[in-house]
C-alpha positions in Angstrom: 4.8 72.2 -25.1 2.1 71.8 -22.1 -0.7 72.3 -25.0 0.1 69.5 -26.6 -1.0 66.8 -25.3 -4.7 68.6 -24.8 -4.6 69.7 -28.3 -4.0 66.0 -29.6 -6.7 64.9 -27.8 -9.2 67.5 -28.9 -8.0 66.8 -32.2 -8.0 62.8 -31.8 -11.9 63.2 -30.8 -12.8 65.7 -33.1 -11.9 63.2 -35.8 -13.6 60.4 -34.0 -16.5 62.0 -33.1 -17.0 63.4 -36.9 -17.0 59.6 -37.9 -19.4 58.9 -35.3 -21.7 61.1 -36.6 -21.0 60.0 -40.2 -21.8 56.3 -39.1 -25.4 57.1 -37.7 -26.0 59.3 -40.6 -26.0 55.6 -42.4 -27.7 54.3 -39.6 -24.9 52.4 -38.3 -25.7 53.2 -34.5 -23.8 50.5 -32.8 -20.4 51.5 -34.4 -21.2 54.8 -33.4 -22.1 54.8 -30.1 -19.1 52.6 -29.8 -16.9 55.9 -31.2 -18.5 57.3 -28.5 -17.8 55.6 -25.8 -14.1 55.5 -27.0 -13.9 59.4 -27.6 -15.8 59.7 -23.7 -12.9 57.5 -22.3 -10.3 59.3 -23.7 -11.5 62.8 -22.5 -12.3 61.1 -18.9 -8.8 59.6 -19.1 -7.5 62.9 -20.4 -8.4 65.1 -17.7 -7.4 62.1 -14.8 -3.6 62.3 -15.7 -2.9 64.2 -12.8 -0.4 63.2 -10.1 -1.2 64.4 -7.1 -4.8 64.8 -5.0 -7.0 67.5 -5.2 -8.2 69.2 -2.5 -11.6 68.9 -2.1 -12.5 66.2 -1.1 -10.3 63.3 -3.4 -7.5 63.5 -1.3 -9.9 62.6 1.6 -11.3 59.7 0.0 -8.0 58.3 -1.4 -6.8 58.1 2.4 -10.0 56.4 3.7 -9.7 53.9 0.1 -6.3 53.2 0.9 -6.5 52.4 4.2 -9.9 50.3 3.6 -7.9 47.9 1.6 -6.0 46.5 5.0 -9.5 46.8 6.6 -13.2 46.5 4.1 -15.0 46.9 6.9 -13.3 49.7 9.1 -13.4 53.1 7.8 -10.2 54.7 8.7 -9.0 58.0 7.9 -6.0 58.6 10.7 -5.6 55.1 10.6 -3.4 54.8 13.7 -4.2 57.7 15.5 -1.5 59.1 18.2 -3.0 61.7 19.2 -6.6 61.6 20.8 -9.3 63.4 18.0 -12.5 64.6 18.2 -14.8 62.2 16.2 -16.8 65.0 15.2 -14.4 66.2 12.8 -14.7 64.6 9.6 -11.4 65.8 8.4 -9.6 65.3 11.1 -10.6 61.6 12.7 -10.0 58.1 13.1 -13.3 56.1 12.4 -14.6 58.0 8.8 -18.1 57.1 8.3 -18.7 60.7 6.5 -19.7 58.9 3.2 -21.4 55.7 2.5 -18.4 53.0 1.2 -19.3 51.6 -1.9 -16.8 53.7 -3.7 -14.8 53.4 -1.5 -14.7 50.0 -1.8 -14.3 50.1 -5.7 -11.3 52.8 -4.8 -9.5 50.2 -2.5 -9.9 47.4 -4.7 -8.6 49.3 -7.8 -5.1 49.6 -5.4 -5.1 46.9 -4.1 -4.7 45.3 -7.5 -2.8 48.4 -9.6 -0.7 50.0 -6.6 -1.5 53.0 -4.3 -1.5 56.2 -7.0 -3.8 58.4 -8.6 -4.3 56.7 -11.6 -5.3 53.3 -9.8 -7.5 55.3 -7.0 -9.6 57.0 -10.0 -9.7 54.4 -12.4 -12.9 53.1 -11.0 -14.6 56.5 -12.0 -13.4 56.7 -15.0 -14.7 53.5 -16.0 -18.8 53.7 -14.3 -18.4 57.1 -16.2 -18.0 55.9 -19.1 -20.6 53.3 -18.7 -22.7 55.8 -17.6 -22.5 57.4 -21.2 -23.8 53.4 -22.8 -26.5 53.9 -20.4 -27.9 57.3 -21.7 -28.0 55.5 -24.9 -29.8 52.8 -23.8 -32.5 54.7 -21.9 -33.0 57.3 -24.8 -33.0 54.4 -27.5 -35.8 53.1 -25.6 -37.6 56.1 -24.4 -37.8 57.9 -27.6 -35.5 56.9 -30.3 -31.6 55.9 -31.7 -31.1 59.4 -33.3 -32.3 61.2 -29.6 -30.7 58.6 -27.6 -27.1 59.0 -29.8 -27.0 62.6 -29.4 -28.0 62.1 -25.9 -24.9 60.2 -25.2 -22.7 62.3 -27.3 -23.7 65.3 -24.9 -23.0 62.7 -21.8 -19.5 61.7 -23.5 -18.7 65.7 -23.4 -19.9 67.1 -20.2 -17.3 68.9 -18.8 -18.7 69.0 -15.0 -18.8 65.1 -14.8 -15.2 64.2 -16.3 -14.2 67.1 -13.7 -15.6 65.1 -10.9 -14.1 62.0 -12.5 -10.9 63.0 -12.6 -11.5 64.3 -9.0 -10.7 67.8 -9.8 -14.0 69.1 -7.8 -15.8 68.5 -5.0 -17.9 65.5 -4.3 -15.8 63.9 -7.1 -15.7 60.2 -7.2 -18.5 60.2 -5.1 -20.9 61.2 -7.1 -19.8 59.8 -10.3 -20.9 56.4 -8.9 -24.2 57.7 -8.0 -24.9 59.0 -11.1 -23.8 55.9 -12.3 -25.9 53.2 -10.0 -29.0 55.6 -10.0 -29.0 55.7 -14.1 -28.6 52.0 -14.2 -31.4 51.3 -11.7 -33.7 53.8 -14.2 -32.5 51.9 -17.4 -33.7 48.7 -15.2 -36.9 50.5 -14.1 -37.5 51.3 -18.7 -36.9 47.7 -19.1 -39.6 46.5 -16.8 -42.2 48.1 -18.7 -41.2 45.7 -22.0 -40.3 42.2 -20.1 -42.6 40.4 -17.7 -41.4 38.8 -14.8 -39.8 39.7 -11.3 -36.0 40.0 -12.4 -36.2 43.4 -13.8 -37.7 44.6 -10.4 -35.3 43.1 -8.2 -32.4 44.4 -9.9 -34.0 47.8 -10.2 -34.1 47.4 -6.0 -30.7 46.2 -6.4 -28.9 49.0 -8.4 -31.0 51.8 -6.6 -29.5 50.2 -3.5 -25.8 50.2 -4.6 -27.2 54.1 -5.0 -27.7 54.5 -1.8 -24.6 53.1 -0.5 -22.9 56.1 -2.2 -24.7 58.6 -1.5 -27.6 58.1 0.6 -31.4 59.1 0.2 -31.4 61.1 -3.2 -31.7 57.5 -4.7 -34.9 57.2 -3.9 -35.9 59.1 -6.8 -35.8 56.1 -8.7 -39.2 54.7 -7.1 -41.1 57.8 -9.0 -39.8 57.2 -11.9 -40.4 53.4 -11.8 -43.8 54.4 -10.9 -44.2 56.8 -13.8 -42.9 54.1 -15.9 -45.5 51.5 -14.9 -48.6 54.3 -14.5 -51.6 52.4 -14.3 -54.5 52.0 -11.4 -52.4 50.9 -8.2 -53.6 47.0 -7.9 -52.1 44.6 -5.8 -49.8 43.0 -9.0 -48.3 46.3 -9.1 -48.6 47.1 -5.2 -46.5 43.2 -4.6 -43.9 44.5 -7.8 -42.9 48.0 -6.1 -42.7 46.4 -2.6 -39.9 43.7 -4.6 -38.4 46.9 -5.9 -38.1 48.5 -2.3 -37.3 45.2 -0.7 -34.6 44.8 -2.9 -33.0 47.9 -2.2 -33.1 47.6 1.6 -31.4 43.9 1.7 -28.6 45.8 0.1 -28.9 48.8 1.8 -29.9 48.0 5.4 -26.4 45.8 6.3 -24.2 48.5 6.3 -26.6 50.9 8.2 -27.1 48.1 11.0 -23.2 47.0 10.9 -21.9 50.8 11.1 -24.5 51.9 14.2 -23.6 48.8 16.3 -20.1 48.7 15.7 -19.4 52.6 15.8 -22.3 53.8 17.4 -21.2 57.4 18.5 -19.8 58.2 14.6 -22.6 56.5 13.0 -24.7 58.8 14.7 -23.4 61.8 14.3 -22.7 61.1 10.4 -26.7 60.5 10.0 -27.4 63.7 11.6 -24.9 66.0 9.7 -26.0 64.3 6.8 -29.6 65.9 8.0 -27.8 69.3 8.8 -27.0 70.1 5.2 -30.7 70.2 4.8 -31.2 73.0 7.6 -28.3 74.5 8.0 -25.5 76.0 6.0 -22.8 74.0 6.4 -18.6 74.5 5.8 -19.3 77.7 3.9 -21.6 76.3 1.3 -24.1 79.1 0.6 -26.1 79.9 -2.0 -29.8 81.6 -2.9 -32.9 79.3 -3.6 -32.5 79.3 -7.6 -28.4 78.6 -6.7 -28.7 75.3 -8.5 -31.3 76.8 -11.6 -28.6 79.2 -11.8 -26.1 76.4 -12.3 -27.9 74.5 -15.1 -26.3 77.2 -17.8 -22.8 76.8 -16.9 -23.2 73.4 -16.9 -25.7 72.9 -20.1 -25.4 76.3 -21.9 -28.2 79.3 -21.1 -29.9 78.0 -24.3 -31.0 74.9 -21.8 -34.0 77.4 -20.1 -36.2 76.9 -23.8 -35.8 73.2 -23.8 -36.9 73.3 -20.2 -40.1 75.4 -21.2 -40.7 73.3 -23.8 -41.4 70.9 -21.7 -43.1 71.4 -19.2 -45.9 73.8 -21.4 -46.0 70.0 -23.6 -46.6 68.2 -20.3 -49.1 70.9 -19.1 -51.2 70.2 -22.5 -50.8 66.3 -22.2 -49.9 65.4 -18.7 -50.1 61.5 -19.5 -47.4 61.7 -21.3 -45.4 59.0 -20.0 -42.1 59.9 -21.4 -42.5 63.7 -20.6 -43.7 63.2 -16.9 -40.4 60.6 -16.5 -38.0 63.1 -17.8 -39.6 66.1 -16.2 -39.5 64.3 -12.6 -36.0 63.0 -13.3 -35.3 66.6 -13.4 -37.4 68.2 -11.5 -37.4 66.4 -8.2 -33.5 67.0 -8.0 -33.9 70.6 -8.6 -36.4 71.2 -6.2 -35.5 69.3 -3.3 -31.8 70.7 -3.5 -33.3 74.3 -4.1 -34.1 73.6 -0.3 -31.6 72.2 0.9 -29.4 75.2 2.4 -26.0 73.8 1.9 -25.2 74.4 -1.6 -22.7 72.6 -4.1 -23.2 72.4 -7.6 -22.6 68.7 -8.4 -25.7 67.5 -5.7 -28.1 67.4 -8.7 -25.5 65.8 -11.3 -27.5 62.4 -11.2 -30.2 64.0 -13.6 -27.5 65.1 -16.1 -28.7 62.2 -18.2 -32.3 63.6 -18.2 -31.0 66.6 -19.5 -28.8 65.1 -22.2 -32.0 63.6 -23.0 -34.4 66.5 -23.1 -31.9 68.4 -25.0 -31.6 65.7 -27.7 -35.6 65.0 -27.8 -36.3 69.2 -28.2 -33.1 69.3 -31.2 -34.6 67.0 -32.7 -38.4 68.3 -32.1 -36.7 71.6 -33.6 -35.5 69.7 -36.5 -39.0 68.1 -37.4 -40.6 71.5 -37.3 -38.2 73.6 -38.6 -40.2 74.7 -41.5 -43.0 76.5 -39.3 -40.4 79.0 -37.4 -39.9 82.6 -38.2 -37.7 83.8 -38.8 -36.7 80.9 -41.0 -33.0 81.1 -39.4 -34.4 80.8 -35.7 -34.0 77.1 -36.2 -30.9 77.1 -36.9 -29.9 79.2 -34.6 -31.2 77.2 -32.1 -30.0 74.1 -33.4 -26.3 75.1 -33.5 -26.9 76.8 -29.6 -28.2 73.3 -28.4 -25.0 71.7 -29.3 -22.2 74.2 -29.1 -23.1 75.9 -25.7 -22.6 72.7 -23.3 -19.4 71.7 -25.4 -18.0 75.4 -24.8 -18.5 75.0 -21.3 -17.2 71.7 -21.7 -13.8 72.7 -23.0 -13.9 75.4 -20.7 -13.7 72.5 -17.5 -11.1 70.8 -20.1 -8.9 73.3 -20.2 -7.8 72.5 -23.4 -5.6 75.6 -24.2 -4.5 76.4 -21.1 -1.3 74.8 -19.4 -1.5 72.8 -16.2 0.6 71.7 -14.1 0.1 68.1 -13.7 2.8 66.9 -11.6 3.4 69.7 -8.5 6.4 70.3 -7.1 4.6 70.0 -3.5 3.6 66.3 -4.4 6.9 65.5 -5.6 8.7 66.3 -2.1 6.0 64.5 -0.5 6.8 61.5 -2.5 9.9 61.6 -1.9 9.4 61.8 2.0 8.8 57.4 2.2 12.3 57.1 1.5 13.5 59.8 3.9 11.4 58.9 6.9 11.4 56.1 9.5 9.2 53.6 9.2 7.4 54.5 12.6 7.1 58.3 12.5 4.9 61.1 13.2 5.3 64.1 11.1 4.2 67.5 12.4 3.3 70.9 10.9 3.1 69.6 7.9 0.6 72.0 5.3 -0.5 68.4 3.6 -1.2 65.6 6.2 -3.4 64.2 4.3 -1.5 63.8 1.6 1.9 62.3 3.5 -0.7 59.3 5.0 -1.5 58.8 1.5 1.7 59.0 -0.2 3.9 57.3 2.6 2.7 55.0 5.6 3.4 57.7 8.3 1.0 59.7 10.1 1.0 63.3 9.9 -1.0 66.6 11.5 -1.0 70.0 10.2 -0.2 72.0 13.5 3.1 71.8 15.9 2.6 69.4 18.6 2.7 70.5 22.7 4.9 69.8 24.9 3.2 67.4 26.6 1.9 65.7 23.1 5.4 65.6 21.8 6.5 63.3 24.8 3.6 61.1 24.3 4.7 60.2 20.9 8.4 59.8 21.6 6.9 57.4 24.9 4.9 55.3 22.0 8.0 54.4 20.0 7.7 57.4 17.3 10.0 59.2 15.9 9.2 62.8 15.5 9.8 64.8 12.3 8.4 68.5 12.0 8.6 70.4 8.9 10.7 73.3 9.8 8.9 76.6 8.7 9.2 79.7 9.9 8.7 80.8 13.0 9.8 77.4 14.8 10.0 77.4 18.4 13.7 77.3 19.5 12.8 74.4 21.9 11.8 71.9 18.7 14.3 73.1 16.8 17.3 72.6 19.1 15.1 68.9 20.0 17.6 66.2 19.2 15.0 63.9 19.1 13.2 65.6 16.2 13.9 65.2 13.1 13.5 68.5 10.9 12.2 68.7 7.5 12.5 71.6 4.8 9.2 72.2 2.7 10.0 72.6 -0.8 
């Protein structure tokens, strides 16, 4: 019974997805894309229907979102910290500047308005996501043409490892959904500068690559190439006065935040900004991975057939480098490569934001395959090649979508933790609990994985608290024989 629902799914956007193509077979590209869109939603909202946090790192972001929507501007994720913490430790301290807070933001809001739960926290993600899908479309339609730019956005609609971090099942999750997101949206405004004069276009280029940045820092920047790319030409000062509006833009929205967080939490803000420099040089929490680690990634993400595409490309650019439209989507794909095949600290969603490139580049090379069909040999190479294109990222795909296998949605571990609100005092402390992030999310006490001291067990009782620990084995006769404390049983 578990398969069900996935199977009804599949089968809802099968059928859409057939008319979808059977609409821009007659041209009709507006009523499909819109099919599209619909059948991307439902697989985004598909895979979100999940309640209880992941582990890395949604439940981490939930607490600081939930927590931000008492206080915008404060960062919290032990909101009320008892005990002192080391502020250092990302995961385990008060002030939480470990990610910039524009998602955050959009997280809070989302609960603040639709309740504290899953659905509400992710809800946010699962609508840029979508939007990010209209975007491909919009930037292929322009770049190269409706056909490319629909298949383009069918792949988008499909990929399996961005409705995973949409639905928060993976790490990095929400966080860079919204990159993706802003970054494509500052590109589709960088395309549209090219066609309409003036300095709007430019501003909100600076604009959108600026939200960017307040999501996940630097990377963003890659949007200044490709606006460059877009508007090659001899550098004059009309262009030189356009790119500085672009950058100016982007550090009026950028620059606030940065000046706000080092003069209000100095010591944190500092640290964050050089960690955020460690995962250049060092290997950091375990994250390893050779130098071709993310090259390696592309064909469990895109299909192996992805390689010959990439080819393609770059031996068309080598033969006609001013190719505008080449040289944007072989920087919008290279650059992220590249620069993360440096970076030592490894995790396969840092180069995500050029997933629409590659949508694209698959879509232009289908349909260069399609065009010259006739001059391959073997005569079935093409289409060969042709069904590859399509059917290997939407076997991976399923594969992250787990179609046909059953998953438990609704844990037992996240049920008791629920349940814990209306079992605990309002002012309480809970202690060796294996989910403390989790409780402060789920229920307005604080919580800490390990048994307290002694000596920190009387400071919390001498601060008005009332103790619970979660009695597992291997509890120290003198906390369980405390009358103070108040024992728990982990289900």
């Amino acid at each position: 019974m578990k398969l069900l629902p996935g199977l009804a799914v599949l089968i809802a956007v099968g059928i859409l997805y057939v008319i979808a193509f059977r609409k821009a077979q007659r041209s009709k590209y507006a009523a499909a894309i819109g099919l599209i869109l619909i059948c991307g939603l439902f697989l985004r909202v598909y895979l979100s229907l999940d309640f209880c946090l992941h582990d890395w790192d949604e439940r981490y972001h939930a607490l600081v979102a939930k927590n931000m929507i008492h206080h915008p501007l404060k960062p919290t994720l032990y909101d009320n910290p008892v005990l002192p913490y080391d502020y250092r430790n990302w995961s385990e301290n008060h002030i939480w500047l470990h990610k910039q807070p524009l998602p955050l933001w959009f997280m809070a809001a989302s609960m603040f308005l639709f309740g504290v739960n899953e659905i509400a926290l992710r809800l946010p993600s699962i609508l840029l996501s979508t939007l990010a899908i209209w975007l491909t479309y919009l930037i292929g339609r322009r770049l190269f043409s409706k056909k490319i730019a629909l298949l383009a956005a069918f792949l988008h609609s499909t990929g399996g490892m961005i409705i995973e971090l949409t639905s928060g099942r993976i790490a990095t999750d929400h966080i860079d959904v919204f990159f993706l997101f802003f970054v494509e949206l500052a590109v589709y405004f960088a395309v549209l500068s090219i066609e309409q004069k003036g300095w709007l276009l430019d501003i909100l280029t600076g604009v959108a690559m600026g939200l960017a940045i307040l999501c996940k820092w630097l990377p963003a920047l890659i949007v200044v190439a490709l606006w460059m790319i877009m508007h090659v030409k001899p550098l004059h000062a009309s262009l030189l006065a356009r790119l500085m509006t672009v950058l100016f833009a982007t550090a009026l929205i950028v620059l606030p935040w940065q000046v706000y967080i080092h003069a209000r939490y100095p010591a944190e803000a500092v640290w964050e900004s050089l960690f955020n420099y460690r995962h250049i040089t060092e290997t950091l929490e375990g994250h390893a991975g050779p130098f071709y680690y993310h090259f390696n990634i592309l064909r469990l993400v895109y299909g192996e057939i992805i390689y010959i595409p990439l080819l393609w490309l770059l031996v068309k650019l080598a033969k006609k480098i001013r190719s505008r439209k080449r040289l944007f989507l072989a920087t919008w794909i290279a650059v992220p490569l590249i620069f993360f095949s440096f970076v030592k600290t490894k995790m396969q969603a840092y180069t995500v934001f050029a997933a629409p490139a590659l949508f694209l580049l698959i879509a232009y090379f289908f349909y260069y395959v399609k065009r010259t069909a006739k001059k391959w040999r073997p005569k079935w190479l093409p289409a060969v090649c042709l069904f590859l294109l399509v059917a290997q990222p939407l076997r991976y795909s399923a594969d992250r979508l787990r179609f046909f296998r059953a998953y438990e949605r609704k844990p037992e571990w996240a049920t008791a933790i629920k349940q814990l609100k209306n079992k605990l005092p309002a002012n309480s402390v809970v202690f060796n609990h294996p989910r403390p992030i989790e409780v402060m999310f789920y229920t307005n006490s604080i919580a800490y994985r390990r048994l307290p001291s002694r000596e920190e067990l009387d400071l919390v009782k001498q601060k008005g608290y009332t103790v619970a620990i979660v009695d597992l084995n291997g509890l120290p006769p003198s906390l369980k024989n405390d009358k103070d404390v108040l024992l728990l049983k982990e289900k």
